[in-house]
C-alpha positions in Angstrom: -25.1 14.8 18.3 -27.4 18.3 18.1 -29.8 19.3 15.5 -27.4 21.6 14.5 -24.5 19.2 14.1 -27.1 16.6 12.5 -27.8 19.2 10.0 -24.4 19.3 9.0 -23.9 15.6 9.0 -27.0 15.0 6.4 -25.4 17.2 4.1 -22.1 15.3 4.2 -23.4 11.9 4.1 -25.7 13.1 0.9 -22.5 13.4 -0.5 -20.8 10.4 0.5 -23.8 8.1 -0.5 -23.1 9.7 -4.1 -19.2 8.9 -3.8 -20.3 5.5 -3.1 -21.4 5.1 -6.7 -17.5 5.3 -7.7 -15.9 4.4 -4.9 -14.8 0.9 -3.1 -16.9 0.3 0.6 -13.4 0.4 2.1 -12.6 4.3 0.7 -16.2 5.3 1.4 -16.0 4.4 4.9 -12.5 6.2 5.2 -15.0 8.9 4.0 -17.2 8.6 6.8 -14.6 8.4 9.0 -12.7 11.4 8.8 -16.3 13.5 8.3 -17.3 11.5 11.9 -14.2 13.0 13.6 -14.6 16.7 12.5 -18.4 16.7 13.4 -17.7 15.2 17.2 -15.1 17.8 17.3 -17.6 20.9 16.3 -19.8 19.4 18.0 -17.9 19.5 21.3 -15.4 22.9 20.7 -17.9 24.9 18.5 -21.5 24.0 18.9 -22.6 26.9 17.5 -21.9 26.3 14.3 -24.9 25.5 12.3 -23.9 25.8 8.8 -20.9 25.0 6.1 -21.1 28.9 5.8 -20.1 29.4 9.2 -17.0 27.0 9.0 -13.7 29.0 9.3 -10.2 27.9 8.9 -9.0 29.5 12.3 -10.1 28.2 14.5 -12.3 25.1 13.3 -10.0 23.5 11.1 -6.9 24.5 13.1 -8.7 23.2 15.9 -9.1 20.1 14.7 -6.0 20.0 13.0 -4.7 20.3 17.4 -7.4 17.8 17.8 -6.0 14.9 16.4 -2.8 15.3 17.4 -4.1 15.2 20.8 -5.8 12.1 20.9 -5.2 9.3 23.3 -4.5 6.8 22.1 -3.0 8.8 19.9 -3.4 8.4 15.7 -0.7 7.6 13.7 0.6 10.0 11.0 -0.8 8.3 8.0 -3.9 8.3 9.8 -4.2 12.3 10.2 -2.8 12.6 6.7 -5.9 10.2 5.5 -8.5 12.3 7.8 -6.9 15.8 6.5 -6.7 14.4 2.6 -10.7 13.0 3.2 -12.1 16.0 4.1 -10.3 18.0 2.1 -12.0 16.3 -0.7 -15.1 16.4 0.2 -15.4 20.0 0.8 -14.1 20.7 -2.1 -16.9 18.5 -3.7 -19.1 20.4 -2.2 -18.2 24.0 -2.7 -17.5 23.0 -6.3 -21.6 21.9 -6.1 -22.7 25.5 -5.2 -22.2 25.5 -0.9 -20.9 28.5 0.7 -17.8 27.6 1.8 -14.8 29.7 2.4 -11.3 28.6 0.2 -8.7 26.5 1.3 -9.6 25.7 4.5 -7.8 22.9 4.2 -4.3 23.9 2.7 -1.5 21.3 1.7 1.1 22.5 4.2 -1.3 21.2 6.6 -0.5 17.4 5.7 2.2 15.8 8.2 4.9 14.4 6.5 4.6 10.8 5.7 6.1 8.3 7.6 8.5 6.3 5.3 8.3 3.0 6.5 11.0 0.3 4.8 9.5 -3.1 3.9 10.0 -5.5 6.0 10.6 -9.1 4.8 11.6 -11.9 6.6 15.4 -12.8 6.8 16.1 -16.1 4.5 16.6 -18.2 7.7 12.9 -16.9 8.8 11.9 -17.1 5.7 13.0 -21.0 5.3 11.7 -21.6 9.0 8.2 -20.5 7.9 7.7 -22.3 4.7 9.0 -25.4 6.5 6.3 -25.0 9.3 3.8 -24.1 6.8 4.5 -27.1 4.5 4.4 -29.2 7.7 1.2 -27.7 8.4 -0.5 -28.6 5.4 -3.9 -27.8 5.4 -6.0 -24.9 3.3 -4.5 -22.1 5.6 -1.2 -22.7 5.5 -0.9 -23.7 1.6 -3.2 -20.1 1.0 0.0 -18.1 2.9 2.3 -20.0 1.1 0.6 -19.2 -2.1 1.0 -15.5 -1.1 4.7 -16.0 -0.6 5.1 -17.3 -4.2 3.2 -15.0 -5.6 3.4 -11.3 -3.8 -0.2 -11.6 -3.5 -2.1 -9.6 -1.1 -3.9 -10.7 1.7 -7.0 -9.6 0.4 -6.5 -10.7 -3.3 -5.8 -13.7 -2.1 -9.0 -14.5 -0.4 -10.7 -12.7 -3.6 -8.9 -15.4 -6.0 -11.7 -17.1 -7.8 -11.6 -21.0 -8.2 -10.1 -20.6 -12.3 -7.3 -18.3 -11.3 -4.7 -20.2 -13.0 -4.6 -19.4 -16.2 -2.2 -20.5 -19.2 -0.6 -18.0 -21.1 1.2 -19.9 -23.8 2.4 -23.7 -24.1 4.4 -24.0 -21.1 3.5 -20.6 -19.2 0.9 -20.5 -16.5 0.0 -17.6 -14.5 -2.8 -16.9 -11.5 -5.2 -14.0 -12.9 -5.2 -11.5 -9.5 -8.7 -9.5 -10.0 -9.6 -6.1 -9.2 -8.4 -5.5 -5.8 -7.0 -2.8 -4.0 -5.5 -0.2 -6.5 -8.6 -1.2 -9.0 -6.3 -3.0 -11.1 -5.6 -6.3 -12.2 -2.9 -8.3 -13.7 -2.0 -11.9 -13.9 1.4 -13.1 -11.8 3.5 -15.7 -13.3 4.1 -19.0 -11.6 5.9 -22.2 -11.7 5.8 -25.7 -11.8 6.0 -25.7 -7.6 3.4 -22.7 -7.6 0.9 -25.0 -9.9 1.3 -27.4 -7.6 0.7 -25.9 -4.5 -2.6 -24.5 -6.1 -3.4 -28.4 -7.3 -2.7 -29.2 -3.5 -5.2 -25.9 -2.1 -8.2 -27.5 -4.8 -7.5 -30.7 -3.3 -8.1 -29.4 0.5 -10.9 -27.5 -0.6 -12.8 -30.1 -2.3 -13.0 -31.5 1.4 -15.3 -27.6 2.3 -19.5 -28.4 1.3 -20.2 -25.6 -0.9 -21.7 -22.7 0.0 -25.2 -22.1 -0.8 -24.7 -18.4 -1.4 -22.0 -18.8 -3.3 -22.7 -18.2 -7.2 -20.1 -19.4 -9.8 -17.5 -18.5 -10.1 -16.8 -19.0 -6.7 -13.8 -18.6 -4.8 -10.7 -20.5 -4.4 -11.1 -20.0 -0.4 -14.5 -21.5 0.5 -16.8 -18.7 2.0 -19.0 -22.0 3.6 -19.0 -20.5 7.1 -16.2 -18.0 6.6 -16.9 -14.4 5.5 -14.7 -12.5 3.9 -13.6 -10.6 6.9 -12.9 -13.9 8.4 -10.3 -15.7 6.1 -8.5 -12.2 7.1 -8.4 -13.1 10.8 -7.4 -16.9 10.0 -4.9 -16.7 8.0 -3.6 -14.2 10.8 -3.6 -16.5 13.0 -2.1 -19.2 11.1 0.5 -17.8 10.7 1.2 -16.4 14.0 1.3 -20.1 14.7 3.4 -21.0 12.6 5.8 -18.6 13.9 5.8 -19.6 17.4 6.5 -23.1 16.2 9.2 -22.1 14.2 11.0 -20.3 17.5 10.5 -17.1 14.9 10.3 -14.3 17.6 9.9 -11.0 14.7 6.3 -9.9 14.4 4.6 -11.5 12.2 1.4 -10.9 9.4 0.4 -12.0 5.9 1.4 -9.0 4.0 5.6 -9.5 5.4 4.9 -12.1 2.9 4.2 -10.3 0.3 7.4 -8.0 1.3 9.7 -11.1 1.2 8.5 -12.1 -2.2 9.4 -8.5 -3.8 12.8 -8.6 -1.7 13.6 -12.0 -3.3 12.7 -11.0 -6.5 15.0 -8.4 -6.8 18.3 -10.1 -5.3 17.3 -12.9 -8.1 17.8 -9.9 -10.6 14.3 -8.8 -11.6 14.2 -5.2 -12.8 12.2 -2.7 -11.1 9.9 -2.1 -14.1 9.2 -6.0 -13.5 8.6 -6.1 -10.1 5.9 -2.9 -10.0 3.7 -4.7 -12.7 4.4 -8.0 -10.5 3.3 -6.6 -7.1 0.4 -4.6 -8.9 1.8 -1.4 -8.1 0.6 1.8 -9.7 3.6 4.3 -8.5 7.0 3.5 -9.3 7.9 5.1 -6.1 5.9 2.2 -4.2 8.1 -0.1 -5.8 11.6 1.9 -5.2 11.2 1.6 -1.3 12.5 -2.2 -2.1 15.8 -0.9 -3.6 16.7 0.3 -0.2 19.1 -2.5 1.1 17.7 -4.9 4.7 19.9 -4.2 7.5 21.4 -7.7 6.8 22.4 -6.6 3.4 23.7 -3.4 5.2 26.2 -5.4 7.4 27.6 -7.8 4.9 28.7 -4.8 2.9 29.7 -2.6 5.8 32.2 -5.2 7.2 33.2 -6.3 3.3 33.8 -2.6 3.0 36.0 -2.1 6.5 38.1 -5.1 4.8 38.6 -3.2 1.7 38.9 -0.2 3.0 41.3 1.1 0.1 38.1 0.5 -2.1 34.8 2.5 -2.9 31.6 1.1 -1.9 30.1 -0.6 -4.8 27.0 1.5 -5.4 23.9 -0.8 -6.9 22.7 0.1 -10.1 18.9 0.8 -10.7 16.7 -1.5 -13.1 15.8 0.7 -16.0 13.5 -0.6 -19.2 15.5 -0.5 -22.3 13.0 2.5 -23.7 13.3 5.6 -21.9 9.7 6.3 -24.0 7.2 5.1 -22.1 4.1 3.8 -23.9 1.8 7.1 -22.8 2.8 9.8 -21.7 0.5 11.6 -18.9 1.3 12.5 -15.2 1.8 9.6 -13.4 4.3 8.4 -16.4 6.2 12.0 -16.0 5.9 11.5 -11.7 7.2 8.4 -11.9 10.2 9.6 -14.4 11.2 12.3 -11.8 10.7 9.7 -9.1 13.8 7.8 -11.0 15.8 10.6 -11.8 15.9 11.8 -8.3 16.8 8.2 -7.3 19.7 8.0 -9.9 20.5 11.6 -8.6 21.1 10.5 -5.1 23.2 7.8 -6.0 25.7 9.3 -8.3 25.7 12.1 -5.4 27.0 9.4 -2.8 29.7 8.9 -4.9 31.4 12.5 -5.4 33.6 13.7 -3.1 33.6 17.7 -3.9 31.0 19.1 -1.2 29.9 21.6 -3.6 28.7 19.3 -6.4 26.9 17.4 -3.8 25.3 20.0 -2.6 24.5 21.4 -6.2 23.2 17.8 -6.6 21.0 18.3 -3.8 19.7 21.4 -4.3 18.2 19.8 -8.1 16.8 16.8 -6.2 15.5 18.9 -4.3 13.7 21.5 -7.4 12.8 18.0 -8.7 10.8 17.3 -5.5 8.8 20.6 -5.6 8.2 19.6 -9.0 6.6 16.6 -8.8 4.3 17.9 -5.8 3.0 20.7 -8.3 2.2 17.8 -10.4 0.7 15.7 -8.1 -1.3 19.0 -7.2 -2.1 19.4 -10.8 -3.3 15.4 -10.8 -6.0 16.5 -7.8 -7.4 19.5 -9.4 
């Protein structure tokens, strides 16, 4: 990299070593990341751009906008979204800390549209296949993945459980307390009597791990004697990619499908939405509302139920509401995530009209309800 370019690259990681101070190692180097990209990039298209003064929207930002959509291989859509939404920030920061740099160079109708992906759990005869493998198994791996079955857990929060996660919340109530993890939150997820004694059966196989020397109490449930952090990620990978193969399960397989088949099962047993987003930790209701969308399994039992009905409407499913429509504070995410359900509700009483003209009425307020929210979640990031 020039001196030029280096100068540049000072004055951005003088920034990100002061969002370190706030920030998790894991956001800070999505920091780094996206700052790394646009520097190679002026570095190789405009080299003669010495200072944040110089930067221009056309054509260094557009540029590298092109850039990225370039690549080969080339990045996924939530990874340019990430990259855009990075550096966005940080000049921001630092035209709000006194550098000369021109306004939005970075604008919002720059961000692709996210990819909505749909959860994908495992089908109930996977599902079965797996834990039967996995109890089969029994060692420390497999009983950690089947912990994160039972309990929605993620992968990471799993390996960050410490060794007195179980907790009792009342006579005959227990409960594993999930730390701060991902969304800086924690919460404690209720279990049963199976659950307690899966856990009994994971302190059992541990007890057979020397302790690490390292390690201060509390420690973790997952020994780290030999095994970093980063490792008990790629383990428990591969124990359960061999698990599948030995239960014939030919889908593609990782720890966090797990997670997905808990939530799914959850909600055909009847838990509420409200429910499910404190269970899976979730922060936006509208994380929690992609499970309402029903698997393609659920899709063909009532498609064929439907054909042999056909004089009959399609039973529409009804959304889990709390019994207050007050929530306990009312700030911005409370109000996004009240238009988040409204729009849902919207689109399902729309499906069942048949004038064309109060659908399209319908969908011209879900839509006004959209452009709402995203002022808010503009709002939110000023």
């Amino acid at each position: 990299m020039s001196r030029r370019t280096r100068g540049l690259e000072q004055i951005f990681d003088a920034h990100l070593h002061v969002l370190a101070t706030t920030l998790r190692p894991n956001t800070v180097d999505n920091y780094r990341n996206a700052t790394h990209s646009f520097l190679a990039y002026l570095h190789t298209a405009f080299p003669k751009v010495r200072k944040l003064s110089q930067l221009r929207r056309a054509p260094h930002l557009l540029g590298w906008f092109r850039s990225l959509c370039d690549q080969d291989p080339p990045l996924c859509t939530a990874s340019r979204l990430n990259y855009l939404i990075r550096l966005r920030r940080l000049l921001q920061d630092l035209a709000d800390n006194g550098r000369p740099l021109q306004p939005n160079l970075i604008r919002r109708e720059d961000f692709p549209p996210p990819t909505r992906y749909l959860p994908r759990s495992f089908s109930p005869e996977q599902d079965q296949q797996l834990q039967q493998q996995l109890r089969h198994t029994d060692d420390l791996e497999s009983n950690a993945l089947l912990l994160i079955r039972f309990t929605g857990v993620r992968i990471g929060e799993c390996v960050d459980l410490p060794l007195d996660c179980l907790r009792q919340v009342s006579q005959d109530q227990w409960a594993i307390h999930v730390p701060l993890g991902k969304l800086h939150t924690e919460r404690q997820v209720p279990v049963d009597e199976a659950t307690r004694r899966l856990l009994d059966r994971i302190l059992s196989l541990r007890a057979l791990f020397r302790p690490s020397r390292s390690e201060k109490p509390p420690s973790y449930l997952l020994p780290r004697r030999g095994r970093s952090r980063e490792a008990w990620f790629e383990i428990l990978r591969q124990t359960l990619a061999n698990a599948a193969r030995t239960a014939v399960c030919t889908t593609s397989v990782t720890p966090h499908r797990l997670r997905h088949t808990f939530a799914t099962t959850m909600l055909r047993l009847g838990v509420s939405l409200p429910a499910l987003m404190q269970l899976l930790g979730h922060k936006d209701i509208r994380m929690t509302l992609l499970y309402l969308d029903v698997t393609q399994q659920d899709l063909q039992r009532e498609f064929h139920c439907a054909r042999q009905r056909a004089a009959s409407l399609h039973p529409i499913p009804k959304l889990p509401l709390p019994q207050t429509t007050m929530p306990e504070r009312v700030d911005l995410p409370a109000i996004r995530n009240a238009i988040a359900v409204v729009r849902h509700l919207l689109q399902l009483f729309r499906l069942e009209l048949q004038d064309p003209n109060a659908r399209r009425k319908l969908r011209r307020l879900s839509q006004r309800l959209l452009t709402l929210s995203h002022v808010l979640d503009h709002i939110a990031q000023e």
